[in-house]
TORNU-740677 format. One line per field, with one value per atom (N, C-alpha, C): residue number from 1; x, z, y; atom name. Coordinates in Angstrom, 1 decimal. Layout:
N
num <- (NUM;...)
u <- (X;...)
w <- (Z;...)
v <- (Y;...)
atome <- (CA;...)
//
This chain:
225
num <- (1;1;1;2;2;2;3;3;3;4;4;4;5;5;5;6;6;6;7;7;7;8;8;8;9;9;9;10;10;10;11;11;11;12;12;12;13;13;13;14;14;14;15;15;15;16;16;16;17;17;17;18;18;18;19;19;19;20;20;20;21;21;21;22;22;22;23;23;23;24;24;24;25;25;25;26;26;26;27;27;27;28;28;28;29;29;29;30;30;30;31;31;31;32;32;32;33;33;33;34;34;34;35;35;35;36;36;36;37;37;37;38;38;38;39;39;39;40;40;40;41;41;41;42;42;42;43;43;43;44;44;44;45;45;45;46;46;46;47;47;47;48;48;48;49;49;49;50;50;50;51;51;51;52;52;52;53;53;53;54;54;54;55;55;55;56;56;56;57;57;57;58;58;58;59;59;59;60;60;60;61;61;61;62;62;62;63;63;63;64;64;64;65;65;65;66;66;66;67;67;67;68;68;68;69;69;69;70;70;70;71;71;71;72;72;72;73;73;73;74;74;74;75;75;75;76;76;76;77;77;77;78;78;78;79;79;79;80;80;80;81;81;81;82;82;82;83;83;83;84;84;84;85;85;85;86;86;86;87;87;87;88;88;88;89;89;89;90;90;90;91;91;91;92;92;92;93;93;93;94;94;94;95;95;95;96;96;96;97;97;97;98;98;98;99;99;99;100;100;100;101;101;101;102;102;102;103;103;103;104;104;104;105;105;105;106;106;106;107;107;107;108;108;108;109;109;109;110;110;110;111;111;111;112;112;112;113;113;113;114;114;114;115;115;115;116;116;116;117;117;117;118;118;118;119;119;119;120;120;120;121;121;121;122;122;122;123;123;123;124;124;124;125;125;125;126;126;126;127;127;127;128;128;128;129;129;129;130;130;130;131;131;131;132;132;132;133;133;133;134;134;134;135;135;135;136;136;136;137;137;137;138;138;138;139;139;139;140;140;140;141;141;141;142;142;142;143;143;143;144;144;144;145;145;145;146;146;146;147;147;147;148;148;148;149;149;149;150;150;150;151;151;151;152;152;152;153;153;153;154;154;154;155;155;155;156;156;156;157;157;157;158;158;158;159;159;159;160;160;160;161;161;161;162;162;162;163;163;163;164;164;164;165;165;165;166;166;166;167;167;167;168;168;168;169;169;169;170;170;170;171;171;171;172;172;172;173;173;173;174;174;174;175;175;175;176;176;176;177;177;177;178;178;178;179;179;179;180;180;180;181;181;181;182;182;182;183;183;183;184;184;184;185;185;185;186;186;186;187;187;187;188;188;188;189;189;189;190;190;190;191;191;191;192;192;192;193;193;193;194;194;194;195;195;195;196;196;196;197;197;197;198;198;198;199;199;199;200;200;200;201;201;201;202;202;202;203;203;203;204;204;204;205;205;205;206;206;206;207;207;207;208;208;208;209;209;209;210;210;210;211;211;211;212;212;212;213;213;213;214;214;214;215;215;215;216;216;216;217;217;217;218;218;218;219;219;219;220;220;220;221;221;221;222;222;222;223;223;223;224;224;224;225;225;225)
u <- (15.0;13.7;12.9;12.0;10.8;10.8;10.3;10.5;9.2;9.4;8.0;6.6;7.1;5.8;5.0;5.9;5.3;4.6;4.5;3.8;2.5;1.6;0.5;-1.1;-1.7;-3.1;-3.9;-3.7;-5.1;-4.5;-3.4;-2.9;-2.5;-2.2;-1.4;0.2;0.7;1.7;3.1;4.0;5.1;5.9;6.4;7.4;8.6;8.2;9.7;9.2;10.7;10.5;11.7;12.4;13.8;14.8;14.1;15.5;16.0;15.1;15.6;16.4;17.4;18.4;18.1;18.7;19.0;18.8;17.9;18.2;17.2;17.1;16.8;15.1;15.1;13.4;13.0;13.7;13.0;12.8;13.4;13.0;11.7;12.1;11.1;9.0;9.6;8.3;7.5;8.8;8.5;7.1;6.7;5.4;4.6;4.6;3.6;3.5;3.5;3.8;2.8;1.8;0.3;-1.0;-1.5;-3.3;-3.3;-2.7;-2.3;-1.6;-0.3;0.6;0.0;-0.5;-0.5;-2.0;-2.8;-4.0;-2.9;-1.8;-1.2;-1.1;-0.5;0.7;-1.0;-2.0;-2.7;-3.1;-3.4;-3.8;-2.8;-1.4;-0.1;-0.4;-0.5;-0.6;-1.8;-2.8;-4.0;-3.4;-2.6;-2.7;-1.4;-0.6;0.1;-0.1;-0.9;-1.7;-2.2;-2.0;-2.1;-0.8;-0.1;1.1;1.1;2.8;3.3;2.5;1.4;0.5;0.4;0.3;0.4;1.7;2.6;4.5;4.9;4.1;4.7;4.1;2.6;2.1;2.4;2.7;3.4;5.2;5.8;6.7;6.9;5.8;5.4;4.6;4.0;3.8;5.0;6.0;7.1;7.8;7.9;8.3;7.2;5.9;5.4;5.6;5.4;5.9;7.2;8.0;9.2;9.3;8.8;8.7;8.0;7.0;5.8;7.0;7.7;8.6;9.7;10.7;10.9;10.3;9.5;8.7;8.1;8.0;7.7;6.2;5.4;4.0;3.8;2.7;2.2;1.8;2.7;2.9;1.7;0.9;-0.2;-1.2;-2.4;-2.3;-1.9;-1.1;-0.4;-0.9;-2.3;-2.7;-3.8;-3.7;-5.5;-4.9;-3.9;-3.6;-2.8;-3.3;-3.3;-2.7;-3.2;-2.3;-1.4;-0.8;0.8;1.6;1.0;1.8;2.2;1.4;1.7;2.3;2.9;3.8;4.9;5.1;6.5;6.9;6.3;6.9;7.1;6.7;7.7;8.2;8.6;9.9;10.9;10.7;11.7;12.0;10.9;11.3;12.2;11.4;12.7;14.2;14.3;15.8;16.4;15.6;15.9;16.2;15.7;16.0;16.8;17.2;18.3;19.7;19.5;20.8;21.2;20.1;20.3;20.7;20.3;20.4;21.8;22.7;23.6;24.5;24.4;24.6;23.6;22.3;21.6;22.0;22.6;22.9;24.3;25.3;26.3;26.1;25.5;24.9;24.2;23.0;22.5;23.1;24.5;25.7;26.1;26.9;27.7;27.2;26.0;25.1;25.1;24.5;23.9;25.7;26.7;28.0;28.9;28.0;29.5;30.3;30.4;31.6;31.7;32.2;32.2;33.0;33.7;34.1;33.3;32.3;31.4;30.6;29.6;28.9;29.3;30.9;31.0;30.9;31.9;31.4;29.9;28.7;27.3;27.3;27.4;26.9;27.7;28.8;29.3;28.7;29.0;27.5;26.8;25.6;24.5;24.7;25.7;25.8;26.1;26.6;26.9;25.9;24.7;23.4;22.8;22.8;21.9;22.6;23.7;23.9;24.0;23.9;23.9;22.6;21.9;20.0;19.5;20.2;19.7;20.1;21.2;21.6;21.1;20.2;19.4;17.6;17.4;16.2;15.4;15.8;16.2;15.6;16.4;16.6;15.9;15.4;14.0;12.7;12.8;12.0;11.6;12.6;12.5;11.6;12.0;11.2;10.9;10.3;10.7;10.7;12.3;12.7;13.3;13.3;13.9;15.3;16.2;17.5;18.2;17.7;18.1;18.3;17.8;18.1;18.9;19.3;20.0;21.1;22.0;23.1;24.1;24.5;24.9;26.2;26.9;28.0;27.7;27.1;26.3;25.6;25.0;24.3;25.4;26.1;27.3;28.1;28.4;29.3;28.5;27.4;26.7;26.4;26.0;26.6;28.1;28.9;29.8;30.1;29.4;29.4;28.0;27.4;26.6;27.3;28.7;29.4;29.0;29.3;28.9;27.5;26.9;25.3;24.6;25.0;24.5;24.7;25.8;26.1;25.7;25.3;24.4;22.8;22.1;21.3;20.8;21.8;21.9;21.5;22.4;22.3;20.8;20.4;19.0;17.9;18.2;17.5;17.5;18.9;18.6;17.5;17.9;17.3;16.2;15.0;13.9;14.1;14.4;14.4;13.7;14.9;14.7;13.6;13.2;11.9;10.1;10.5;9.3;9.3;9.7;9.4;8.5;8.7;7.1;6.1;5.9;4.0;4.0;4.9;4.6;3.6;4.1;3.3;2.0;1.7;-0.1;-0.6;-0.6;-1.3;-0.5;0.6;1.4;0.9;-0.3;-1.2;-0.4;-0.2;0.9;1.9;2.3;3.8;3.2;2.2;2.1;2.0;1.4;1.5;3.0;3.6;5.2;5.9;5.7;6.9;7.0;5.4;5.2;5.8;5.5;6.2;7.6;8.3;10.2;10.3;9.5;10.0;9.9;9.0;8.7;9.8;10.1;11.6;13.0;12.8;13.4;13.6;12.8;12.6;12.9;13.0;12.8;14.3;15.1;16.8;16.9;17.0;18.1;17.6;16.5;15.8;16.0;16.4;17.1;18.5;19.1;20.9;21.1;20.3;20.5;19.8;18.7;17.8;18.9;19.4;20.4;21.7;22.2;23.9;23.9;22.4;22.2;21.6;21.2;20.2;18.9;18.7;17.6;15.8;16.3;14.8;14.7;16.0;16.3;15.4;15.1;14.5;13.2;12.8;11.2;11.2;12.2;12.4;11.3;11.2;10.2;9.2;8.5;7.0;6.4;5.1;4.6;2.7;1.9;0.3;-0.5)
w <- (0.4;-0.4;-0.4;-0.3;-0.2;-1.4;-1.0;-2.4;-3.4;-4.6;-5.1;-4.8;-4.6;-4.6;-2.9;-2.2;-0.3;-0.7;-1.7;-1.6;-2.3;-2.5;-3.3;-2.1;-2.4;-1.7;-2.0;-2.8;-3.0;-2.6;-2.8;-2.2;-0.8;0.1;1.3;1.1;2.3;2.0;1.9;1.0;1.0;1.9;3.0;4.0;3.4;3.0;2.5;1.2;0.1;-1.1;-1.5;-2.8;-3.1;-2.6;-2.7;-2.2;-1.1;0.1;1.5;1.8;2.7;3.2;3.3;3.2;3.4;4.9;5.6;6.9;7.3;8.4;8.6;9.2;9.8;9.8;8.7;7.9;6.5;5.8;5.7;4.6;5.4;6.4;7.8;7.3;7.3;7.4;5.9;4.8;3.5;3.2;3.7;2.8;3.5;4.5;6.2;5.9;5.3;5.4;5.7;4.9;4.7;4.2;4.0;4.3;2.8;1.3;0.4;0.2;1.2;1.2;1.6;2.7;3.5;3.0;2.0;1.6;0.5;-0.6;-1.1;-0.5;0.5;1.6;1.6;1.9;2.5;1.5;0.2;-1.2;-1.8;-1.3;-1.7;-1.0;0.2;1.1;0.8;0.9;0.5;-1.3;-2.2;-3.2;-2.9;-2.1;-1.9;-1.6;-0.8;-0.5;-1.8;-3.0;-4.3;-4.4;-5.0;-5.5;-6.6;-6.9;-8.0;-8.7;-9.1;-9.8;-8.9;-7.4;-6.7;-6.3;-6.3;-6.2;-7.3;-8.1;-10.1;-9.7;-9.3;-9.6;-8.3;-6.8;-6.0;-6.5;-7.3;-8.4;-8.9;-10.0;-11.1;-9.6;-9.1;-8.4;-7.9;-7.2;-6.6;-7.9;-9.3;-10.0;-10.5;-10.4;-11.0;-10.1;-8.5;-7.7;-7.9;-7.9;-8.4;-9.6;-10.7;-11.9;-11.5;-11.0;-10.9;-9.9;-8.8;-8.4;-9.3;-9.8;-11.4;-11.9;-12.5;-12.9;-12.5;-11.2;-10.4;-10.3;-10.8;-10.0;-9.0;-7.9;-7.2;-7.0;-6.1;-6.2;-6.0;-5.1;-4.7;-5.1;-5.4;-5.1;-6.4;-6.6;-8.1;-8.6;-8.0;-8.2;-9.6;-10.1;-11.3;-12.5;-12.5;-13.9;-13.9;-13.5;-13.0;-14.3;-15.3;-16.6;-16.8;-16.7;-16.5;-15.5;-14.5;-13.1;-13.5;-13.8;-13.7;-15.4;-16.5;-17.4;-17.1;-16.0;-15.4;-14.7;-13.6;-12.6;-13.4;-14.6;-15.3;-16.0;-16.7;-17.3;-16.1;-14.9;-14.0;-13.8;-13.1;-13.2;-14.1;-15.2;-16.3;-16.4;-16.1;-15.9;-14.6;-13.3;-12.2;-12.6;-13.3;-14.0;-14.8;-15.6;-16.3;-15.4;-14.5;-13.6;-12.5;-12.2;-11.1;-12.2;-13.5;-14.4;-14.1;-14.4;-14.6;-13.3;-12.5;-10.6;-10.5;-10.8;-10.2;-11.0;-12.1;-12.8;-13.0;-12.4;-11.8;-10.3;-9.8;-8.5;-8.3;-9.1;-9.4;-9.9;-10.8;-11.6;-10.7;-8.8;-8.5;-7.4;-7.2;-6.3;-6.4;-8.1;-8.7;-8.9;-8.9;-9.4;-8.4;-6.8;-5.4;-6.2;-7.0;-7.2;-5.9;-5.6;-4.1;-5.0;-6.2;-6.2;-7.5;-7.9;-9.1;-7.9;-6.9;-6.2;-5.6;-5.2;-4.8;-5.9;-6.7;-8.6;-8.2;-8.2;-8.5;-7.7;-6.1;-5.0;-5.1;-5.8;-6.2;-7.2;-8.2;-9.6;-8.7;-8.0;-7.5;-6.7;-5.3;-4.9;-5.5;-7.0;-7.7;-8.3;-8.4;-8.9;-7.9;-6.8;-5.9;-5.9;-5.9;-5.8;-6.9;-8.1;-9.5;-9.4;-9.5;-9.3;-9.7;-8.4;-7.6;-8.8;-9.5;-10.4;-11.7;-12.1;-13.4;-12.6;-11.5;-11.1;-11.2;-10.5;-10.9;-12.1;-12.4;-14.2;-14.8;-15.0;-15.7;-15.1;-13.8;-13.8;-14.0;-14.8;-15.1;-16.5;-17.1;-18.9;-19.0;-18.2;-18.4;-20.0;-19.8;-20.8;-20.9;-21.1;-20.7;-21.1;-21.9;-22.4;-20.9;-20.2;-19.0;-18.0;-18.6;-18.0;-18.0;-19.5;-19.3;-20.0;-19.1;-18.9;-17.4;-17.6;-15.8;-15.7;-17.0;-16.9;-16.2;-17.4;-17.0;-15.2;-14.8;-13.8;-12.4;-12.9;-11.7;-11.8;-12.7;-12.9;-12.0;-12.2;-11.4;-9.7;-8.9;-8.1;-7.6;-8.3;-7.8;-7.7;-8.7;-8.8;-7.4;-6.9;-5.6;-4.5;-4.5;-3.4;-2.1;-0.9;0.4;0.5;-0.1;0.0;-0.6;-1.7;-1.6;-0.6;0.0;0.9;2.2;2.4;3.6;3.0;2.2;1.3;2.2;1.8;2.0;3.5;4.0;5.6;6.5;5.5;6.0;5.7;4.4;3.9;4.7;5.4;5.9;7.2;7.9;9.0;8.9;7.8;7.2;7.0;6.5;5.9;7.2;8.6;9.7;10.2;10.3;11.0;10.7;9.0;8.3;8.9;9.5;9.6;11.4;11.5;12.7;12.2;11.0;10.7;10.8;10.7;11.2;12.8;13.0;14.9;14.3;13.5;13.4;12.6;12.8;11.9;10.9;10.8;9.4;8.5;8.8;7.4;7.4;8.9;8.9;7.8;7.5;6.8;5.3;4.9;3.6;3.4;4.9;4.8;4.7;6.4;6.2;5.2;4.3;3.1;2.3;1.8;1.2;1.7;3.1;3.8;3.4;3.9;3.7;2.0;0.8;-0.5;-0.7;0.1;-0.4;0.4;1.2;2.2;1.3;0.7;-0.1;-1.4;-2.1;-3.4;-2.9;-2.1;-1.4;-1.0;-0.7;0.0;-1.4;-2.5;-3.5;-4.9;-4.9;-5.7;-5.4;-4.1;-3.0;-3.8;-3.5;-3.9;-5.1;-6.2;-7.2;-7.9;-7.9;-8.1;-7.9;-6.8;-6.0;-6.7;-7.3;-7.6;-9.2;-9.4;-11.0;-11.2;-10.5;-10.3;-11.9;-11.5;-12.2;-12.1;-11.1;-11.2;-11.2;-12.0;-11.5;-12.6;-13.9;-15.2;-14.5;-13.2;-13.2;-11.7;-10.8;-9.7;-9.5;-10.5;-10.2;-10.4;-10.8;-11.5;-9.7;-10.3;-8.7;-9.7;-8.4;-8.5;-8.4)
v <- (67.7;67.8;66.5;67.0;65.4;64.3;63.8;62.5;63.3;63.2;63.9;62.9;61.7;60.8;61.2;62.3;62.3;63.7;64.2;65.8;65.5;64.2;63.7;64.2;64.9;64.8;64.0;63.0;62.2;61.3;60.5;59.5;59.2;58.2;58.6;58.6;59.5;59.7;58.1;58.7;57.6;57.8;57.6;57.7;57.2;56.0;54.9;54.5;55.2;55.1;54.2;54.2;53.6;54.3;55.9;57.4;57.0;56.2;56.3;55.4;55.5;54.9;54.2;52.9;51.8;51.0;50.8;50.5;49.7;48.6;47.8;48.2;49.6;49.9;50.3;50.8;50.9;50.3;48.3;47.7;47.1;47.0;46.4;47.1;48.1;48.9;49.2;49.3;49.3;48.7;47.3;46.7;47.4;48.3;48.2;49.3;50.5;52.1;52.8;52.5;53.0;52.0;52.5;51.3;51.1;51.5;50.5;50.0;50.0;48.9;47.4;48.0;46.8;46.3;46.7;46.0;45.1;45.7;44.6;43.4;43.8;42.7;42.0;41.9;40.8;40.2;40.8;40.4;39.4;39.8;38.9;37.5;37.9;37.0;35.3;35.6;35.2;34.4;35.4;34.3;33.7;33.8;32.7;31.3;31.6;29.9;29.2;30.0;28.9;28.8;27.0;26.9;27.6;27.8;28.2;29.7;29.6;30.4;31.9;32.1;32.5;33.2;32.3;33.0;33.7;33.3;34.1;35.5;35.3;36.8;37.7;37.1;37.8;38.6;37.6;38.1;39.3;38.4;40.3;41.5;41.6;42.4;43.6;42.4;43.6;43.8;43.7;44.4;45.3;45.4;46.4;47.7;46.9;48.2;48.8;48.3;48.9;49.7;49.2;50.0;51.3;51.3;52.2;53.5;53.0;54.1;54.7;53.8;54.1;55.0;55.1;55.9;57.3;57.3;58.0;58.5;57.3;56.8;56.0;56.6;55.9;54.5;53.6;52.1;51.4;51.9;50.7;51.4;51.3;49.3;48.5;47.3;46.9;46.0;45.3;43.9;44.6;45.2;46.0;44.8;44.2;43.6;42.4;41.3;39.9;39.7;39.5;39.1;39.6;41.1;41.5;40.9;40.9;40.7;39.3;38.3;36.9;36.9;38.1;38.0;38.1;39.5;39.7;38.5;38.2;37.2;35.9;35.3;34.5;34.5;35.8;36.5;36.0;36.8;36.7;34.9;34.5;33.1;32.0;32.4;32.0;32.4;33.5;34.3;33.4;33.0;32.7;31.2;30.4;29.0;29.1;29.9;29.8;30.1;30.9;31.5;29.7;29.4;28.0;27.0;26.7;25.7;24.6;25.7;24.9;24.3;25.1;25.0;23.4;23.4;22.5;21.3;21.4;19.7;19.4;20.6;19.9;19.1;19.9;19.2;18.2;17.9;16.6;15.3;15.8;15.0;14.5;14.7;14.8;14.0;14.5;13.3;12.1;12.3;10.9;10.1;10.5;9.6;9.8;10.6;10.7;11.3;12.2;13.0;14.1;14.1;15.6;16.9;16.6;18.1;18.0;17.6;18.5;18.9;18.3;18.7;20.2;20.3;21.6;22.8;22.1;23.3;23.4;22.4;23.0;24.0;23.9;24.3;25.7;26.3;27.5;28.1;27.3;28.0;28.6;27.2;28.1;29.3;29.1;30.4;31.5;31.6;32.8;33.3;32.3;33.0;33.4;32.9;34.0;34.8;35.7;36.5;37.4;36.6;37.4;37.9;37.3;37.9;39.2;39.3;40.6;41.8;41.4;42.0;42.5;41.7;41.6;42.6;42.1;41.8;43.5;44.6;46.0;46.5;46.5;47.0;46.2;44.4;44.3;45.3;45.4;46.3;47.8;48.2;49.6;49.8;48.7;48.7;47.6;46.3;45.2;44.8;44.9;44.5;42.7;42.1;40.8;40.8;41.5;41.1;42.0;42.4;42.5;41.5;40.4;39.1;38.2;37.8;36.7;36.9;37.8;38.6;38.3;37.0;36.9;37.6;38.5;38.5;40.5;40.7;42.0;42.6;41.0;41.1;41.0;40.1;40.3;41.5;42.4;43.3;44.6;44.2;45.6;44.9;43.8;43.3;44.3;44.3;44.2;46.0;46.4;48.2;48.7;47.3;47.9;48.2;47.8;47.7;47.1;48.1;47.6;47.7;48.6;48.6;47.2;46.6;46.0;44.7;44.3;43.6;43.7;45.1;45.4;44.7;45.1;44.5;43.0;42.1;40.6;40.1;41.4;41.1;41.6;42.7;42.8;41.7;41.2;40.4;38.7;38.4;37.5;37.3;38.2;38.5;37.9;39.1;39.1;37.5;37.2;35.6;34.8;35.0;34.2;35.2;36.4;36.7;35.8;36.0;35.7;34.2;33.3;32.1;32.3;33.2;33.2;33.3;33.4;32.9;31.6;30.4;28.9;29.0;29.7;29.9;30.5;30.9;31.1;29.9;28.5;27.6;27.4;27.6;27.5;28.6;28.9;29.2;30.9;31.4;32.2;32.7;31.9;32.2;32.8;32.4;32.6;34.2;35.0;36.9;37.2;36.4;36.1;36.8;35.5;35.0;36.6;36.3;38.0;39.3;39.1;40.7;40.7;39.5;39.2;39.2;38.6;39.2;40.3;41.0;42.7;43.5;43.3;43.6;43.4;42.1;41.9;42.8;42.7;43.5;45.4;45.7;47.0;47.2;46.3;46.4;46.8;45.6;45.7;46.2;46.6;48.2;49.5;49.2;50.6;51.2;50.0;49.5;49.8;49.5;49.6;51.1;51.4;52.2;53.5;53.7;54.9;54.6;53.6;53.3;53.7;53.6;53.5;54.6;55.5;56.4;56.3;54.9;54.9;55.4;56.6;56.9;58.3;59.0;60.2;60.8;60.4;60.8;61.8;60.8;61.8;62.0;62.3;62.7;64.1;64.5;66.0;65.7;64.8;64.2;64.5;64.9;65.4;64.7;64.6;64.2;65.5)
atome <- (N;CA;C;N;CA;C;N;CA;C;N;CA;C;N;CA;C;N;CA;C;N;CA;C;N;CA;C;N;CA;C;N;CA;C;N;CA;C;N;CA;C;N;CA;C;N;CA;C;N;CA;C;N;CA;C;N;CA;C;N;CA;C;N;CA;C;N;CA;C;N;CA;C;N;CA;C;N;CA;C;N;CA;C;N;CA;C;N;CA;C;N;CA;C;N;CA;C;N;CA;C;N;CA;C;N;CA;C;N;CA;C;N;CA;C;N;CA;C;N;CA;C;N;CA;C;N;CA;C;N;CA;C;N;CA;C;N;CA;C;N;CA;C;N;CA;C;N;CA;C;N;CA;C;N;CA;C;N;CA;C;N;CA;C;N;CA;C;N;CA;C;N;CA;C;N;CA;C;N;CA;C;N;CA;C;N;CA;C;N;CA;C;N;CA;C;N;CA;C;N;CA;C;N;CA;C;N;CA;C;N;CA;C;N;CA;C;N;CA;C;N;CA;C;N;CA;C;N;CA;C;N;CA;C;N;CA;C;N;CA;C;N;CA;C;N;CA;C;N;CA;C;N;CA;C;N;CA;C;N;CA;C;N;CA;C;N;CA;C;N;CA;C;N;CA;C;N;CA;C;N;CA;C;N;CA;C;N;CA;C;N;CA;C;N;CA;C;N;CA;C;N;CA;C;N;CA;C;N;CA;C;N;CA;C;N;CA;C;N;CA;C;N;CA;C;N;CA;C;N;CA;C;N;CA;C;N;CA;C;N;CA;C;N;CA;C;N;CA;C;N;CA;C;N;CA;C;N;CA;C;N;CA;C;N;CA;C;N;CA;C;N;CA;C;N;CA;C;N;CA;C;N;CA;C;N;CA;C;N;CA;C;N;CA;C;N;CA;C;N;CA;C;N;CA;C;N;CA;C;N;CA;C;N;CA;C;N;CA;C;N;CA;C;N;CA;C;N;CA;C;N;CA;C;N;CA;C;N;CA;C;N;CA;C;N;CA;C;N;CA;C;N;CA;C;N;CA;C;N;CA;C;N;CA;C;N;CA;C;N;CA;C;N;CA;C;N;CA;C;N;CA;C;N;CA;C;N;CA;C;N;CA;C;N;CA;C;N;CA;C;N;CA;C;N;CA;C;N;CA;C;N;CA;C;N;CA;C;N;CA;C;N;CA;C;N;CA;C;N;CA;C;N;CA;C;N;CA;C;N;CA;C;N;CA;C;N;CA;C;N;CA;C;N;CA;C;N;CA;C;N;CA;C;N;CA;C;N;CA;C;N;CA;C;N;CA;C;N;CA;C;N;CA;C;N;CA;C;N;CA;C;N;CA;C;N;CA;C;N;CA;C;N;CA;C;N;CA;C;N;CA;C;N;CA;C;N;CA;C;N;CA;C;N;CA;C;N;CA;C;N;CA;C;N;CA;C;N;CA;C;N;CA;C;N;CA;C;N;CA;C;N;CA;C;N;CA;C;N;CA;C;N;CA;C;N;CA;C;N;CA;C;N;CA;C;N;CA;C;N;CA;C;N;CA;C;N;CA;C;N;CA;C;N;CA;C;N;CA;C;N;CA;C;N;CA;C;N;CA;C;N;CA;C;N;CA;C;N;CA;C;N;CA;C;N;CA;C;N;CA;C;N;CA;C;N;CA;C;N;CA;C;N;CA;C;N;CA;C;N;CA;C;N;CA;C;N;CA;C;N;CA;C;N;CA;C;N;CA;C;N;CA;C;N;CA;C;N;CA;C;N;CA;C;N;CA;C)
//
């Protein structure tokens, strides 16, 4: 059966939603699908070239789009509400500072006094928050609710309920990681569409993983346009 978001006439069609498989042309193509994806993707693009201010609201963006599938409305275009977008993306931020916090000042401890095994305690903290993340990141977007966040015990426990999917997840996502750095070859200025395409690749693997494990979008799976 079709996704109900691909049976829309006024919109263009969704090929690749959260329902679909997991696979490296599909996170690939995810930002690229149709002509309001990819007007996001340039819109993302363009405000990246502002620090900070720019990466917040590229942020909240891939959670609105995610929500909006959630939901089972039509994702793009997600930029109509700059003051939401840049509320979400430092909700999330803050959750992403809290998860590094304590990783980064055993690690700064360990530097600053040559201790080598607090430096490795940080450098594990930290690795457990990138991988907690992904955990929380989801499910703020379904209601953003923020007590969805600063829950790392919660957020690893479902990590670990994504199983191999989500570990496939990572592996796409690296890739993406090393592709996106061929925008350096257009002027640098490159990377900034890049970075955007590889977070939206990103946000698209482990909204997949999760969205499907949690079947968090099953409430309006029949919602049709």
């Amino acid at each position: 059966m079709n996704h109900p978001l691909e049976s829309s006439t006024t919109f263009p069609s969704i090929e690749i939603s959260l329902s679909s498989p997991l696979t490296f042309r599909n996170a690939f193509r995810f930002p690229l699908q149709n002509r309001d994806a990819r007007h996001d993707l340039w819109i993302g693009g363009l405000l990246a070239l502002v620090p900070i201010f720019g990466w917040i609201l590229n942020m909240g963006h891939r959670i609105e789009v995610v929500h909006r599938f959630h939901k089972g409305l039509y994702p793009w275009p997600a930029w109509n509400n700059l003051y939401a977008l840049f509320k979400y993306g430092l909700v999330t931020l803050t959750g992403m500072v809290f998860y590094y916090s304590l990783g980064v000042l055993f690690l700064m401890v360990g530097v600053w006094r040559f201790g080598y095994s607090v430096i490795i305690l940080g450098s594990i903290l930290i690795t457990i928050a990138v991988i907690a993340i992904p955990g929380f990141m989801t499910f703020y977007c379904r209601e953003f609710d923020p007590h969805e966040i600063f829950n790392p015990l919660l957020a690893l426990s479902r990590v670990g309920q994504g199983g191999k999917a989500y570990w496939k997840a990572w592996m796409i996502v690296i890739v993406a990681l090393v592709l996106s750095f061929s925008g350096l070859l257009v002027l640098g200025i490159g990377f900034a569409l890049t970075s955007v395409w590889f977070w939206q690749v990103a946000a698209f693997c482990f909204a997949n993983v999760f969205t499907q494990r949690f079947k968090l979008d099953k409430e309006n799976e029949c919602i049709d346009f």
